[in-house]
C-alpha positions in Angstrom: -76.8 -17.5 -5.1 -80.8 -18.0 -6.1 -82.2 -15.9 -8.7 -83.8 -13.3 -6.2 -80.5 -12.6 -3.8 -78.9 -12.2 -7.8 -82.0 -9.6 -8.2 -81.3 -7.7 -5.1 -77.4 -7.7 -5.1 -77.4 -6.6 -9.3 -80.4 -3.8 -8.1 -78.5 -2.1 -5.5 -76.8 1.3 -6.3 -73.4 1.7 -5.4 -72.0 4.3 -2.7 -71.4 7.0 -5.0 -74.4 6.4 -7.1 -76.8 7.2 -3.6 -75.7 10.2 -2.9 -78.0 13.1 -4.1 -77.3 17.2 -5.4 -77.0 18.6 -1.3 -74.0 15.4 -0.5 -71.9 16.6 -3.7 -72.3 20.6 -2.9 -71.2 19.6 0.3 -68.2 18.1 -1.0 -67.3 20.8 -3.3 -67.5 23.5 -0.5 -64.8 21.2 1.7 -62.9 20.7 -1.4 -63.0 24.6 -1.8 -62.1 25.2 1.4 -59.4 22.9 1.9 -57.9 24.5 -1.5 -58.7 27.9 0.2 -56.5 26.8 3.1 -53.6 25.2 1.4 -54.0 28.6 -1.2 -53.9 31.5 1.7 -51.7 29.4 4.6 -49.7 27.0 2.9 -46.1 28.8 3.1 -46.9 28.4 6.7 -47.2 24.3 6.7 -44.6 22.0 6.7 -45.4 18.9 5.0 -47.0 17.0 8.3 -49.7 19.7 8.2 -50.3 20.0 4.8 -50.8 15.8 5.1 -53.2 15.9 7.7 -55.2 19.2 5.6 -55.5 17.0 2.6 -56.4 14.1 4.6 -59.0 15.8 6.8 -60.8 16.6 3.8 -62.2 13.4 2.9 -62.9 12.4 5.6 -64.8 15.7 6.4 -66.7 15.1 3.6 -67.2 11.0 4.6 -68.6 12.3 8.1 -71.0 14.3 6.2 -72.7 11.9 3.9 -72.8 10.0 7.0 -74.5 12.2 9.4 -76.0 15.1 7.6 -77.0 17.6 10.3 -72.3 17.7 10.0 -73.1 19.0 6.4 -74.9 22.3 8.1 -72.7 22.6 11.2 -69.4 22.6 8.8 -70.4 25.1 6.4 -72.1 27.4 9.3 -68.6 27.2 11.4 -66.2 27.2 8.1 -68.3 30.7 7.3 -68.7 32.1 10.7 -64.5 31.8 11.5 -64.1 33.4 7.9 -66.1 36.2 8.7 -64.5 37.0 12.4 -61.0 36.0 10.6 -62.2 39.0 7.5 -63.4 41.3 10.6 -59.5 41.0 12.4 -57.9 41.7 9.1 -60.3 44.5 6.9 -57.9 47.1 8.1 -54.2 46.0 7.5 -52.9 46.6 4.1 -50.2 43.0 4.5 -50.9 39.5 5.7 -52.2 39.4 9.7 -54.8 40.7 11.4 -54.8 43.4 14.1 -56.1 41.5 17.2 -56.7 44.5 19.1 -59.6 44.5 16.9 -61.1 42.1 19.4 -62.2 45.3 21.6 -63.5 47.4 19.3 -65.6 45.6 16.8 -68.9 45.0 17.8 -69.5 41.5 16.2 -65.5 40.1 17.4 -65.9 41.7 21.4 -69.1 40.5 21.7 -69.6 37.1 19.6 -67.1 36.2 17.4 -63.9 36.5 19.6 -62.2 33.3 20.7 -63.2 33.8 24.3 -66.2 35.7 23.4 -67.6 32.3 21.6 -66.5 30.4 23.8 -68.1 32.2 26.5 -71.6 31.7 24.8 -70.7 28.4 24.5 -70.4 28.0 28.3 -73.7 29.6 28.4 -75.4 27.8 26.0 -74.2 24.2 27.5 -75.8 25.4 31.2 -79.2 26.7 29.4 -79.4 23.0 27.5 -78.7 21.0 30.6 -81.4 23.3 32.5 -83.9 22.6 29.6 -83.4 19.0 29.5 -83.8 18.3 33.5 -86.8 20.7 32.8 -87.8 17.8 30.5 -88.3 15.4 33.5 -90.9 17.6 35.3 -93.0 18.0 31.8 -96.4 16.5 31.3 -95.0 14.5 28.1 -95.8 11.0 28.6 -93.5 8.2 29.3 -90.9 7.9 26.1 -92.7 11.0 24.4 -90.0 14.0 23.9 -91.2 17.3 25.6 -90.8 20.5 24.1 -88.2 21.5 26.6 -85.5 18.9 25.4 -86.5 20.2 22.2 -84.9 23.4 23.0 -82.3 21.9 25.1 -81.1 19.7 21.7 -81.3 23.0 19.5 -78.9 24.5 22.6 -76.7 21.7 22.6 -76.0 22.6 19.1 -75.6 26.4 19.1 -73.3 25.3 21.8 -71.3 23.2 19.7 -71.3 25.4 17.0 -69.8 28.2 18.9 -67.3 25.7 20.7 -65.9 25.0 17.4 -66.0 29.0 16.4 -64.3 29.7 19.1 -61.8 27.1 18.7 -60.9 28.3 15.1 -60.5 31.8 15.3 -58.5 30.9 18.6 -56.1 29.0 16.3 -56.0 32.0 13.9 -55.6 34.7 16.8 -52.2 32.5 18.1 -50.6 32.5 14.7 -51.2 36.4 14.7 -49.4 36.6 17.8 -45.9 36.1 16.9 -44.5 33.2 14.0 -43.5 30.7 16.9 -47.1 30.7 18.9 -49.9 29.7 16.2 -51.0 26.5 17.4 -54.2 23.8 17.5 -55.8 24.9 20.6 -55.4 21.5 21.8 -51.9 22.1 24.0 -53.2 23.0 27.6 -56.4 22.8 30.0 -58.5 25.2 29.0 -58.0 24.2 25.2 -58.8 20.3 25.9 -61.9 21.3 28.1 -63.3 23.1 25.2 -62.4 20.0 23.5 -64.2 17.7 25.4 -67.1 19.8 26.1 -68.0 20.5 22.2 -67.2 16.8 21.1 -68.7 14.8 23.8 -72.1 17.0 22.8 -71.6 15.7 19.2 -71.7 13.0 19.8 -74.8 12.3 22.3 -76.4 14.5 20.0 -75.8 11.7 17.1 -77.1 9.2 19.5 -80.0 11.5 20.4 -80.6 11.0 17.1 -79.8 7.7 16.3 -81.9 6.1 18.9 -84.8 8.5 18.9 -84.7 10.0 22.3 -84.0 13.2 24.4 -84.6 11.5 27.7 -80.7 10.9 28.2 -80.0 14.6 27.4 -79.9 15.8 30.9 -77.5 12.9 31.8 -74.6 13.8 29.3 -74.9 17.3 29.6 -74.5 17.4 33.3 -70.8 16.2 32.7 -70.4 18.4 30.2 -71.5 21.4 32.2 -69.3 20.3 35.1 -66.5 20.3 32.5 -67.4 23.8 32.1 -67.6 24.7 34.8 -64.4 23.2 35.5 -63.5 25.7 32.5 -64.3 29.0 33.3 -62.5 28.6 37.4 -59.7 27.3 35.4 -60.1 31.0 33.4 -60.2 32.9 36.3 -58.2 31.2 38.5 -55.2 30.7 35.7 -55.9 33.3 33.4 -55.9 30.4 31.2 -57.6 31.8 27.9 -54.2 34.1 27.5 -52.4 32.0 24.4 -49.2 30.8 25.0 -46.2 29.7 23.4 -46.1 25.6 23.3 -43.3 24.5 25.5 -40.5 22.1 23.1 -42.0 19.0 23.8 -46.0 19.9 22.7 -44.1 21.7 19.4 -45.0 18.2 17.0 -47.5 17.9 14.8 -48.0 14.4 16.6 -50.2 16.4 19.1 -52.6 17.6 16.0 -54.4 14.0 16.1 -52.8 12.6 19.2 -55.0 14.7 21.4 -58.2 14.9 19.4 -58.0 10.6 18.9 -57.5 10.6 23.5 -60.7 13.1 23.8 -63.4 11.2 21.3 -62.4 8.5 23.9 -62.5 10.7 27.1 -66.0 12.0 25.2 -67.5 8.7 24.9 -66.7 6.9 28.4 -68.0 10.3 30.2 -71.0 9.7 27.7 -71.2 5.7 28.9 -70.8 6.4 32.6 -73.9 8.6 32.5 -75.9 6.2 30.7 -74.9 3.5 33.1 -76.3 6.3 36.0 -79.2 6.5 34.3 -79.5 3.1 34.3 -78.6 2.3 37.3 -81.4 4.9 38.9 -83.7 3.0 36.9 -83.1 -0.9 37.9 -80.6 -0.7 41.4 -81.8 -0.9 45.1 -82.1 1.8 47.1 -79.8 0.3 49.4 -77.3 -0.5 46.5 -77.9 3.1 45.1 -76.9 4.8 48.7 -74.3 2.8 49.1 -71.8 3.4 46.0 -73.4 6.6 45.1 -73.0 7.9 48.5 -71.2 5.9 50.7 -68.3 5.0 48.4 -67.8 7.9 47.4 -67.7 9.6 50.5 -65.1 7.1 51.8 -63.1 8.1 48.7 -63.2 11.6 49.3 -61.7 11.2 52.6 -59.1 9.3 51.4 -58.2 11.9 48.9 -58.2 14.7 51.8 -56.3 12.8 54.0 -53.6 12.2 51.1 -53.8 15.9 49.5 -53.5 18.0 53.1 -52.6 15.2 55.6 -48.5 15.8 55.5 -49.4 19.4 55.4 -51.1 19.7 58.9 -53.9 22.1 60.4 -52.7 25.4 59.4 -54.7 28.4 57.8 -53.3 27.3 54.4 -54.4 23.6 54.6 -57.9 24.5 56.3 -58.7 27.2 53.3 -57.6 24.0 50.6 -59.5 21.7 53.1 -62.6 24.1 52.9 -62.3 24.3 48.9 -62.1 20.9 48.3 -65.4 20.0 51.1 -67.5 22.1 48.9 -66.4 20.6 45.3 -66.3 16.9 46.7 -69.9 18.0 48.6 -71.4 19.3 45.1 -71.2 16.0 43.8 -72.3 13.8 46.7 -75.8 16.2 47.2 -76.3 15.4 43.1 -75.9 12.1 43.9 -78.0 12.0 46.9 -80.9 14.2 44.4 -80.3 11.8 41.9 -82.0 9.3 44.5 -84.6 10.9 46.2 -85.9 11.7 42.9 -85.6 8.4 40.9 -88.9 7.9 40.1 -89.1 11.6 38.0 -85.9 11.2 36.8 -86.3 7.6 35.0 -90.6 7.2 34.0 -89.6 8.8 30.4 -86.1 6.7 30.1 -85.8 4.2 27.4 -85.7 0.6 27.5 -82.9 -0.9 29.6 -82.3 -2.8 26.4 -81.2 0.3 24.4 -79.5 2.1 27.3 -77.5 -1.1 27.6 -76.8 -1.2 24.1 -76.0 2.6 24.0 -73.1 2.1 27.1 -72.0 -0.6 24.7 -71.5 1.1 21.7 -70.2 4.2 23.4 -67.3 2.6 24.9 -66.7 0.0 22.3 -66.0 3.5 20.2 -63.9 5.0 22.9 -62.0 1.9 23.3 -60.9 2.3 19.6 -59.8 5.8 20.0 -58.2 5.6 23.0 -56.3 2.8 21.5 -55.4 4.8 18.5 -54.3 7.8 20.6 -52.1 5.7 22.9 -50.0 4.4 20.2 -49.6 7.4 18.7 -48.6 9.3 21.9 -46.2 6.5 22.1 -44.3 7.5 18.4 -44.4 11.1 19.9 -42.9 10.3 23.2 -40.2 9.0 21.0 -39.6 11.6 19.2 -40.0 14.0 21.9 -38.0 11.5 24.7 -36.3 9.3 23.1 -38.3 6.6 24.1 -41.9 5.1 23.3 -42.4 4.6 26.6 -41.3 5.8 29.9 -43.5 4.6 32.6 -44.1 8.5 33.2 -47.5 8.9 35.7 -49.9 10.2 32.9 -48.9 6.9 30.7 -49.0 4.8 33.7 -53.1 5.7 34.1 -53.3 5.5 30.4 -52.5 1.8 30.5 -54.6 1.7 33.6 -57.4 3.4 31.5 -56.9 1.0 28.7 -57.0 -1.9 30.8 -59.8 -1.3 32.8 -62.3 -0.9 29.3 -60.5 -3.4 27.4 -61.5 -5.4 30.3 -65.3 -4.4 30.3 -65.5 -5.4 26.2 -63.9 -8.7 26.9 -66.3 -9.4 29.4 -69.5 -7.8 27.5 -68.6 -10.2 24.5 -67.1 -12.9 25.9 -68.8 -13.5 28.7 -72.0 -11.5 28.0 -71.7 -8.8 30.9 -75.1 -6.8 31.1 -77.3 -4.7 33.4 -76.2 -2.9 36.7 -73.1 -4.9 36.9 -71.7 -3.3 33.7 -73.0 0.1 34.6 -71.6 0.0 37.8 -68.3 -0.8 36.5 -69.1 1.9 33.6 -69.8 4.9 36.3 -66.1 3.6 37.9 -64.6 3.4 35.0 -65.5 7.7 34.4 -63.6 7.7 37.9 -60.6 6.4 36.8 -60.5 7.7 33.5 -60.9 11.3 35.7 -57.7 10.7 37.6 -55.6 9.7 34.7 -56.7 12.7 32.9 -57.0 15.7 35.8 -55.4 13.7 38.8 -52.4 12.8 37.6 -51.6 17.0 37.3 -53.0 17.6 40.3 -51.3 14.5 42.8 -48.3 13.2 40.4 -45.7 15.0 38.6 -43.9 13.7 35.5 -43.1 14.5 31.8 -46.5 15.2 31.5 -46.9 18.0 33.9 -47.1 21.1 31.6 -49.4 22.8 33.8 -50.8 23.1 37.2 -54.1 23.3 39.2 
């Protein structure tokens, strides 16, 4: 080592020594919290959840120091749930709250309320995605942010904050319900889609930031609004915001970081396949572009009709599910079909293929770890539950499938330096299978897996 790299290496503060007065508050206030927690709910733990509690909090506090715009966002939510937990409870005398509450306070029926928060959310996802598309009819110039993804960013966060509101006093409202029903709202549909709607935001938004542009904005959150979308049909259709009691084999806390590890994955590859679409838009053909954004497609959706209603034949039933399905399956082809008719709009303030590349990269090089992490979990919990670590069951089946198919795309990006439309496309078909393992294998398949229905 020369005298200067001695200089430099000697000179350097360590980790601890560079953080500043805000990183340590911030540290204290989880600490406090997570003291609060074990303090007011800890004679309801066992010992799993009281490992994962004191776990979390470092590496709340890690996440933090890492990304600071976490450090506002935690302390906002941690207070907001407080306050809407304090607003169920200021008029019972014992331990619990009086749900009923939810109706008659002001603050709980119209904001604070799991479904009431989660409602804004759903509203404040569609208002960013509308605000970011606005972005591409702006007069910014090419690479320039306009001041309508500006607002759709500041959106995308007060979605995300009320996603995670919503998800915490939901967790408090289940354990008010009856000793066996408290729960992570992380057991059914309309749980994970909140899930993936309020983490798959997060995370663009740190790439937003990381890579200094907005332009990608109106990609990502067009997934996540169709996930909401997806959401609030699910709601009606299901009354699927009701809490219910977890059926035997979701009652392990292996499903506490089982399901959150499977949706940063599920986050991230929806986040890659719309970079690789805006990508795509930006270098393919038309011909290429019509052809499997439209044509394949198309072909696949008859395929899936003929499967779904073919044994069934023409009767009043099958033609109202035919009818229902057109108009979904048609939603997404006349996107597509916009999507090219517009190209030019929607790619002059893009960034350079080099970063989008990079950013598909990272993204499923991130979801690739999770996923990985999530399905060897899910196998300790399938032995638990089963008996078994692995069954061959349909949802596992398409997880492999899933696995494969990206583990695939990295060994080919670093091994044999896979770039440009080739990687996107397989990116964008990647989303498709990752789609069916996670919602097609409920609706088409049946298996241990099946706790619900569509």
């Amino acid at each position: 080592m020369n005298t200067a790299t001695a200089s430099i290496t000697l000179g350097r503060r360590g980790y601890f020594a560079q953080r500043d007065w805000q990183d340590w508050t911030f540290a204290l206030l989880v600490l406090a919290g997570g003291a609060f927690a074990f303090a007011r709910y800890g004679a309801s733990m066992d010992g799993y959840e009281k490992g994962i509690l004191a776990c979390s909090m470092p590496a709340l506090v890690a996440l933090g120091w890492f990304w600071k715009p976490l450090r506002i966002l935690c302390v906002l939510v941690g207070a907001t749930s407080l306050l809407a937990i304090g607003l169920y409870t200021q008029n019972t005398d014992a331990f619990g709250a009086d749900l009923a509450a939810a109706e008659r306070v002001f603050l709980l029926k119209y904001l604070l309320s799991s479904q009431s928060a989660i409602l804004w959310m759903s509203l404040l996802f569609f208002m960013s995605t509308l605000f970011y598309w606005g972005g591409f009819f702006s007069k910014s110039g090419a690479g320039a942010d306009s001041a309508a993804e500006h607002i759709g960013t500041r959106l995308a966060w007060g979605a995300v904050f009320m996603a995670l509101v919503g998800t915490m006093v939901r967790w408090f409202e289940s354990h008010q319900i009856a000793a066996d029903i408290g729960h992570i709202p992380v057991s059914n549909l309309y749980e994970v889609f909140v899930l993936f709607a309020w983490m798959t935001a997060l995370m663009y938004l740190y790439y937003e930031q990381r890579f200094k542009t907005r332009a990608l904005g109106a990609y990502v959150m067009l997934v996540i609004s169709a996930a909401v979308v997806f959401l609030l049909w699910y709601t009606v259709a299901r009354e699927a915001h009701e809490i219910q009691p977890l059926v035997p084999a979701l009652q392990s806390w292996w499903m506490k970081i089982h399901v959150p590890a499977n949706f940063v994955g599920y986050g991230t590859f929806a986040m890659a396949a719309m970079v690789a679409l805006a990508y795509l838009l930006k270098t393919a053909s038309q011909r290429a572009l019509l052809v499997g954004l439209i044509g394949v497609p198309l072909g696949l959706i008859a395929l899936i009709l003929a499967v779904r209603f073919g044994a069934a034949g023409l009767n009043a039933e099958t033609i109202a599910g035919l009818d229902g399905w057109a108009r979904k399956m048609g939603g997404v082809l006349a996107f597509f079909a916009v999507c090219v008719a517009l190209r030019d709009k929607l790619t002059a303030r893009l960034p350079a293929l080099p970063l989008l590349d990079d950013l598909m990269y990272k993204a499923i090089a991130l979801g690739f770890a999770f996923f990985t992490i999530a399905t060897i979990l899910g196998a300790f919990w399938a032995a638990e539950a089963w008996g078994g670590y692995w069954s061959w069951d349909p949802k596992e089946t398409w997880a492999l499938i899933v696995w494969l198919n990206y583990a695939a795309w990295l060994h080919m990006r670093l091994m044999k330096g896979l770039r440009g439309q080739v990687a996107s496309w397989w990116a964008l078909v990647g989303l498709v299978v990752t789609t069916f393992a996670f919602l097609g294998v409920n609706m088409f398949l049946s298996g241990l897996h099946s706790y619900g229905t569509l």
